[in-house]
C-alpha positions as a LaTeX table, in Angstrom:
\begin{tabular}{lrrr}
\hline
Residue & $x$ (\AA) & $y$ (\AA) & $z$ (\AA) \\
\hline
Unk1 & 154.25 & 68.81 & $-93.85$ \\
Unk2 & 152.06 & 70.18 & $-96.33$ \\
Unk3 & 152.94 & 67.63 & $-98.83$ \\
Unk4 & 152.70 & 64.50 & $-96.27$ \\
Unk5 & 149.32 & 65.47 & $-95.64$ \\
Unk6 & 148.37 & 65.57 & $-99.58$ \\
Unk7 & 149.72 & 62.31 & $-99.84$ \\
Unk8 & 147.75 & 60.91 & $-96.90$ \\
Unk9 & 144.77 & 62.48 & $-98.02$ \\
Unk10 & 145.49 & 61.14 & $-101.24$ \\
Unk11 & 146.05 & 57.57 & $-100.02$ \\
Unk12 & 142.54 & 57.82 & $-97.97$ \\
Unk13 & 140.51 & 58.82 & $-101.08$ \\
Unk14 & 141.86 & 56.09 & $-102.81$ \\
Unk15 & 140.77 & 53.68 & $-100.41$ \\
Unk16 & 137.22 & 54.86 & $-100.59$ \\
Unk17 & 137.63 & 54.04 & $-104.41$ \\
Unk18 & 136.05 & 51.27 & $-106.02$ \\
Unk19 & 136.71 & 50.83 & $-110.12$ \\
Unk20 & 133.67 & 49.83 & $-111.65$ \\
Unk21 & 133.70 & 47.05 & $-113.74$ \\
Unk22 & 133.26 & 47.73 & $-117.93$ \\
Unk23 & 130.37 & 46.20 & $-119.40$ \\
Unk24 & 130.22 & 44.54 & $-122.38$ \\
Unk25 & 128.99 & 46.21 & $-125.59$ \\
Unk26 & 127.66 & 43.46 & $-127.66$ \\
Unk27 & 126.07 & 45.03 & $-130.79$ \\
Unk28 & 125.10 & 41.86 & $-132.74$ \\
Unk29 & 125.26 & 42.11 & $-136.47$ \\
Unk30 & 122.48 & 40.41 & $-139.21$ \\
Unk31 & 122.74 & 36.92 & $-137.91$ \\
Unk32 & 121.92 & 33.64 & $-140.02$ \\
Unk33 & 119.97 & 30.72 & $-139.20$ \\
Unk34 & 121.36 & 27.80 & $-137.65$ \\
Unk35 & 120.83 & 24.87 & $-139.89$ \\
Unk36 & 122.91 & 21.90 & $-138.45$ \\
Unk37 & 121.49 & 19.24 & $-136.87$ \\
Unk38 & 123.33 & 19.43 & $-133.68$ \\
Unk39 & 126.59 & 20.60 & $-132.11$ \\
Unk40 & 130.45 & 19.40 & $-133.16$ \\
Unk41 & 133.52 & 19.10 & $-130.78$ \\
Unk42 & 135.80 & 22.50 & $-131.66$ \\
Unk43 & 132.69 & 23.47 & $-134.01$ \\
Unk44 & 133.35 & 27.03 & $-135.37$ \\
Unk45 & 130.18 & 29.81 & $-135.32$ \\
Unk46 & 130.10 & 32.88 & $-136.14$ \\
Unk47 & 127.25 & 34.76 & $-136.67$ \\
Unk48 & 123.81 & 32.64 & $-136.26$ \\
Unk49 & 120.83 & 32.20 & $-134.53$ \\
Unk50 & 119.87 & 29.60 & $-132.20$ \\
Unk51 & 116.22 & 30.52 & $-131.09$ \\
Unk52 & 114.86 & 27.07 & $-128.81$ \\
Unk53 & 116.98 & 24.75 & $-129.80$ \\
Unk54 & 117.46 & 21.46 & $-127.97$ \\
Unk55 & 121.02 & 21.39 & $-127.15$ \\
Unk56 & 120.75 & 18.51 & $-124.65$ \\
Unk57 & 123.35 & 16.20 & $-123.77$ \\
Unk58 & 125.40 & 17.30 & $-127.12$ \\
Unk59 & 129.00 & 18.16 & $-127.34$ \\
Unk60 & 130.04 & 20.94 & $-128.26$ \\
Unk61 & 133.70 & 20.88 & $-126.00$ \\
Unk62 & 136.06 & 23.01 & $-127.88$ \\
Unk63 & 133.59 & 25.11 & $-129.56$ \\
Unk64 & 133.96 & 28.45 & $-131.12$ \\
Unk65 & 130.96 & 31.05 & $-130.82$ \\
Unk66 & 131.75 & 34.32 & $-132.17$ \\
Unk67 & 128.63 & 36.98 & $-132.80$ \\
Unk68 & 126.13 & 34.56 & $-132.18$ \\
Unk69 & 123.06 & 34.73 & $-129.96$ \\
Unk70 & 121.72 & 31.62 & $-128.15$ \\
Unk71 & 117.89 & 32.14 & $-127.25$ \\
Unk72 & 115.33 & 29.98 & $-124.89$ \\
Unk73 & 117.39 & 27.06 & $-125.81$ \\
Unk74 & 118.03 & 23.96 & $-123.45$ \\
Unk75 & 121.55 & 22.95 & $-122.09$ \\
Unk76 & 120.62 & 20.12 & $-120.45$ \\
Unk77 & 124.07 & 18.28 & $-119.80$ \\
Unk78 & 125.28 & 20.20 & $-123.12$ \\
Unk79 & 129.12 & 19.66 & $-122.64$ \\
Unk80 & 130.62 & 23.04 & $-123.69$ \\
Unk81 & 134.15 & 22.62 & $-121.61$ \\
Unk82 & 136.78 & 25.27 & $-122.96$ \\
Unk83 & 134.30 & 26.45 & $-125.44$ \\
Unk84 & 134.85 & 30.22 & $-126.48$ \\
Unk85 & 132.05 & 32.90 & $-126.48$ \\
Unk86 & 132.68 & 36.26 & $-127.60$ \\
Unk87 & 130.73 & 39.05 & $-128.43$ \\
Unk88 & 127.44 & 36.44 & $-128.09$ \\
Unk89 & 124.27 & 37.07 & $-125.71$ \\
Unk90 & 122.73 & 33.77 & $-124.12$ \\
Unk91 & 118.96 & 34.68 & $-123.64$ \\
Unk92 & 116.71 & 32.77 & $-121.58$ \\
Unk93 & 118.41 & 29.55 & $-121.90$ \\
Unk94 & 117.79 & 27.29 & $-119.31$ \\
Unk95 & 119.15 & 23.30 & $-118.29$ \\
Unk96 & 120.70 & 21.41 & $-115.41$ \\
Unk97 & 123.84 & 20.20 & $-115.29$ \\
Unk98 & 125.63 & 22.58 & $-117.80$ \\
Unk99 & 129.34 & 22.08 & $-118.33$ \\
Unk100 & 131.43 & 25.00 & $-119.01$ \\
Unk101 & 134.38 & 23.96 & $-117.56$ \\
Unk102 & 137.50 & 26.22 & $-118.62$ \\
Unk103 & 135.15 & 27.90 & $-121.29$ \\
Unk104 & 136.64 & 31.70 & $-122.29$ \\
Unk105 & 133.76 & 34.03 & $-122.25$ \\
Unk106 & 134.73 & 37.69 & $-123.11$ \\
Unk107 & 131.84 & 40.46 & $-123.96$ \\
Unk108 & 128.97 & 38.29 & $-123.10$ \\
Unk109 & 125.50 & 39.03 & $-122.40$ \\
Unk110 & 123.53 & 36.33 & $-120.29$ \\
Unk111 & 120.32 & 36.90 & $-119.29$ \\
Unk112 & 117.33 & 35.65 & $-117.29$ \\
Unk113 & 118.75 & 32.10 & $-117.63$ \\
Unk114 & 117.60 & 29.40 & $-115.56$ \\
Unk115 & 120.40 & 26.74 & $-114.86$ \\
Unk116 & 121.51 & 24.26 & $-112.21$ \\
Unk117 & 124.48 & 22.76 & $-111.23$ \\
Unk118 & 126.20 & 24.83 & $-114.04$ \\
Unk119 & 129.82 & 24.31 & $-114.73$ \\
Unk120 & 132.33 & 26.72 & $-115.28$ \\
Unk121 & 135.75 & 25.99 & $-112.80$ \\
Unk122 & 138.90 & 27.15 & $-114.31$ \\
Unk123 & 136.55 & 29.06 & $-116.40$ \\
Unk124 & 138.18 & 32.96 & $-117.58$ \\
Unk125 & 135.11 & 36.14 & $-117.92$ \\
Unk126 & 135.83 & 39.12 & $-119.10$ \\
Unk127 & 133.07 & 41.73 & $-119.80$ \\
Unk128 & 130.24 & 39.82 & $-118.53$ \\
Unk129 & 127.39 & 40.70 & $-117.61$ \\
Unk130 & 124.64 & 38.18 & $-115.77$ \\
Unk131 & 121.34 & 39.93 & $-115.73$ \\
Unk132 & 118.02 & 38.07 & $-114.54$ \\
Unk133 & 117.10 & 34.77 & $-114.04$ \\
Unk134 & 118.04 & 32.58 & $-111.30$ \\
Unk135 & 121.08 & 30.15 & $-111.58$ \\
Unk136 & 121.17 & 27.28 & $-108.67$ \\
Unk137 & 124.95 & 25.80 & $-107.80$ \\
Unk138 & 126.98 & 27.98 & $-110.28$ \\
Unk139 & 130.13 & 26.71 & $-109.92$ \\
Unk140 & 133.17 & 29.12 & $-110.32$ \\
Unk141 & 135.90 & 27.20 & $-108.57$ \\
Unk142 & 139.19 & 28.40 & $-109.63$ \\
Unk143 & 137.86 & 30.59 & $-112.93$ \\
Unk144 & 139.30 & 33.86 & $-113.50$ \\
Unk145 & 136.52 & 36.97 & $-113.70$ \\
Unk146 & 137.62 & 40.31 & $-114.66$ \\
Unk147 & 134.68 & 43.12 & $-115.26$ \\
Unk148 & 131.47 & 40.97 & $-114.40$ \\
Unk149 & 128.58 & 42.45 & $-113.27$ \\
Unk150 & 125.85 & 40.12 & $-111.42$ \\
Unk151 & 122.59 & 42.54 & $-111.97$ \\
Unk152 & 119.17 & 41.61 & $-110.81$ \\
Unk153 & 119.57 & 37.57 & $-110.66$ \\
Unk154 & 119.25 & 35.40 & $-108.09$ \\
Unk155 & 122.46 & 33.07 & $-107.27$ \\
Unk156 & 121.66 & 30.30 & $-105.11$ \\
Unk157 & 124.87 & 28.65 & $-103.30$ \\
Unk158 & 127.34 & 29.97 & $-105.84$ \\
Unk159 & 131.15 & 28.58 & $-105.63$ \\
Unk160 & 133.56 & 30.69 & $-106.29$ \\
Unk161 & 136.56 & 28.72 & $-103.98$ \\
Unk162 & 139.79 & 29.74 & $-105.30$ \\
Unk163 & 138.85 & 32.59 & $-108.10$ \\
Unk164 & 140.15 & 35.63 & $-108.97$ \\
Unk165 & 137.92 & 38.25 & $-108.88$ \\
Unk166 & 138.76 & 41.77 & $-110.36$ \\
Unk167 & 136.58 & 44.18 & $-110.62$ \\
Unk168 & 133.06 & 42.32 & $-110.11$ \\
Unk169 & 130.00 & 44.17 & $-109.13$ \\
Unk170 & 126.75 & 42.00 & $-107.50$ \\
Unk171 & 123.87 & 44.34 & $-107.62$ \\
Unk172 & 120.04 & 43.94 & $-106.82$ \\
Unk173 & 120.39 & 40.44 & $-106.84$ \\
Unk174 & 120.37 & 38.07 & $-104.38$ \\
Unk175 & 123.62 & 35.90 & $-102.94$ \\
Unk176 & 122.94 & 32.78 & $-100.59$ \\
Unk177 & 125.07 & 30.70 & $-99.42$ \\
Unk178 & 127.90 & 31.67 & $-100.97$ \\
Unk179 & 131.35 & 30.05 & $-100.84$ \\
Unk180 & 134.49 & 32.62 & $-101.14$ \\
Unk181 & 137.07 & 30.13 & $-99.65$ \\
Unk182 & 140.37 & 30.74 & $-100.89$ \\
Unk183 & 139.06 & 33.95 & $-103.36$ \\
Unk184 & 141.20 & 36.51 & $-103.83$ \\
Unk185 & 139.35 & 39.70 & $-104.71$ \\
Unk186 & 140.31 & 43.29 & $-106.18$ \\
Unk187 & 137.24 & 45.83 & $-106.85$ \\
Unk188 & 134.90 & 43.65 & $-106.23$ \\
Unk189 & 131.59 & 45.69 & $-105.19$ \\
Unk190 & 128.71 & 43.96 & $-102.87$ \\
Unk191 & 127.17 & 46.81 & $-101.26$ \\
Unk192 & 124.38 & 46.83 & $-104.06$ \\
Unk193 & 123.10 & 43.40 & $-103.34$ \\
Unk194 & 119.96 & 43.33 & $-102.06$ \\
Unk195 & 120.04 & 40.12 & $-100.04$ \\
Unk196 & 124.54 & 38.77 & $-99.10$ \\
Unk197 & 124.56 & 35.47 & $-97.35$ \\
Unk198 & 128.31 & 34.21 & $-96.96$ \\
Unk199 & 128.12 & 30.29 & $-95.74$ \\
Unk200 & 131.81 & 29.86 & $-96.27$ \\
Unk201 & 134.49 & 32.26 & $-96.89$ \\
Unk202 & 134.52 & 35.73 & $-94.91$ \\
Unk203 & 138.27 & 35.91 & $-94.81$ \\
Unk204 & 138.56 & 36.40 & $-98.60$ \\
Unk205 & 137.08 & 39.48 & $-98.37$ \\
Unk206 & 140.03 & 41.83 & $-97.81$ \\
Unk207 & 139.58 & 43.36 & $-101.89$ \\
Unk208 & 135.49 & 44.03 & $-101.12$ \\
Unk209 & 133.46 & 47.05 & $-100.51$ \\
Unk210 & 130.05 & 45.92 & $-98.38$ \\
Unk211 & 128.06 & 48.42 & $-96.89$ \\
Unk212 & 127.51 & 49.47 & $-93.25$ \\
Unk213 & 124.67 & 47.03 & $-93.06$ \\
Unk214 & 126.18 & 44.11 & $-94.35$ \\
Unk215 & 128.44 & 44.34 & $-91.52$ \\
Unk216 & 126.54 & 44.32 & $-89.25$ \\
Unk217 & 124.64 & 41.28 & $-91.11$ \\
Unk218 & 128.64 & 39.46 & $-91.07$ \\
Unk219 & 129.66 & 40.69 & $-87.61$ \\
Unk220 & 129.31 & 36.67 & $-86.33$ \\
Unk221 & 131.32 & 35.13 & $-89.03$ \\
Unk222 & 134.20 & 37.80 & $-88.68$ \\
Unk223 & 133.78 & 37.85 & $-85.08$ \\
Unk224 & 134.19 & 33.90 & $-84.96$ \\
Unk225 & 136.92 & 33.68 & $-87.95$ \\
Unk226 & 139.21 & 36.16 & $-85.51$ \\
Unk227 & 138.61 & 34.09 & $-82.30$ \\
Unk228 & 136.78 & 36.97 & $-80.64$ \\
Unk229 & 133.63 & 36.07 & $-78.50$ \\
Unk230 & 130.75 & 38.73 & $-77.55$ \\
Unk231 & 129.25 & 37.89 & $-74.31$ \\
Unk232 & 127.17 & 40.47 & $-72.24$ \\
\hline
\end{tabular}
């Protein structure tokens, strides 16, 4: 008896348990100057500098970015599909159109970008953390995101149809519109978000943690995706 109620006990703490997500720890060593004239198809960096560079409409698909740092430069249409960044920090880049599309990015700072329309479906991140800045149509349909933290950014109709989410935290920053149709979530932590508008998607969230305000804000949608009708 004594041990059936351990285990039950046991079984309830663990569903009050959410496993925070690990950070990255970027630590950037002495970086060099980047000196080429623009971006190569499966180009290999390691350790430079880009500080406002105009990146715009180059390609750069393939690419290889290991300890570098990418700062106030523009990614206007800069095709960067199943590029690799690891152990890199993107600060205050901004640009519209942005295609990341089945890019790795694994300990990777990116903060108080600006971006549009970004690209990054089939896309895998691991250690990530978004901080600042506002990003407008991020879409993550289909990518893969293990220990991401969203932190004090605003994320305008963000797509994340079909992704795997493990272990993702959104806090103080704000979610509209968001599309979870299809996600399949594990860890994943939205009671810190300051403002959680779901247009598309409220079944996925078997795997989440919201708080008891945010369910009251999604009592409608879960009302109408069971069926069930209020009337007084």
């Amino acid at each position: 008896m004594a041990r059936a109620r351990d285990e039950q006990q046991q079984t309830v703490k663990t569903a009050h348990t959410v496993k925070a997500a690990r950070r990255p720890e970027v630590r950037l060593p002495e970086l060099s100057g980047w000196e080429d004239v623009g971006l190569e198809p499966d180009g290999d960096y390691d350790g430079i500098e880009l500080v406002e560079a105009d990146l715009a409409g180059q390609d750069g698909r393939g690419a290889r970015f290991m300890d570098c740092a990418l700062r106030r430069c523009v990614l206007d249409e800069t095709v960067l599909a199943k590029a690799r960044f690891m152990d890199s920090v993107l600060d205050g880049v901004r640009g519209v159109g942005t295609d990341l599309s089945g890019a790795s990015l694994r300990d990777v700072e990116l903060v108080d970008a600006r971006l549009g329309g970004v690209q990054l479906h089939g896309a895998v991140l691991e250690r990530v953390l978004v901080r600042g800045g506002k990003i407008d149509y991020l879409n993550l349909r289909m990518a893969r995101l293990k220990d991401v933290v969203f932190e004090g950014c605003v994320l305008v109709e963000p797509d994340f149809g079909g992704a795997v989410l493990e272990r993702v935290e959104f806090r103080d920053c704000v979610v509209r519109g968001v599309d979870f149709s299809g996600a399949r979530m594990v860890d994943v932590d939205l009671r810190a978000a300051s403002e959680l508008g779901i247009a598309r998607g409220v079944e996925a969230l078997a795997g989440a943690v919201i708080s008891p305000v945010q369910l009251f804000d999604l009592a409608p949608a879960l009302a109408a995706q069971v069926g069930l009708r209020v009337l007084s």
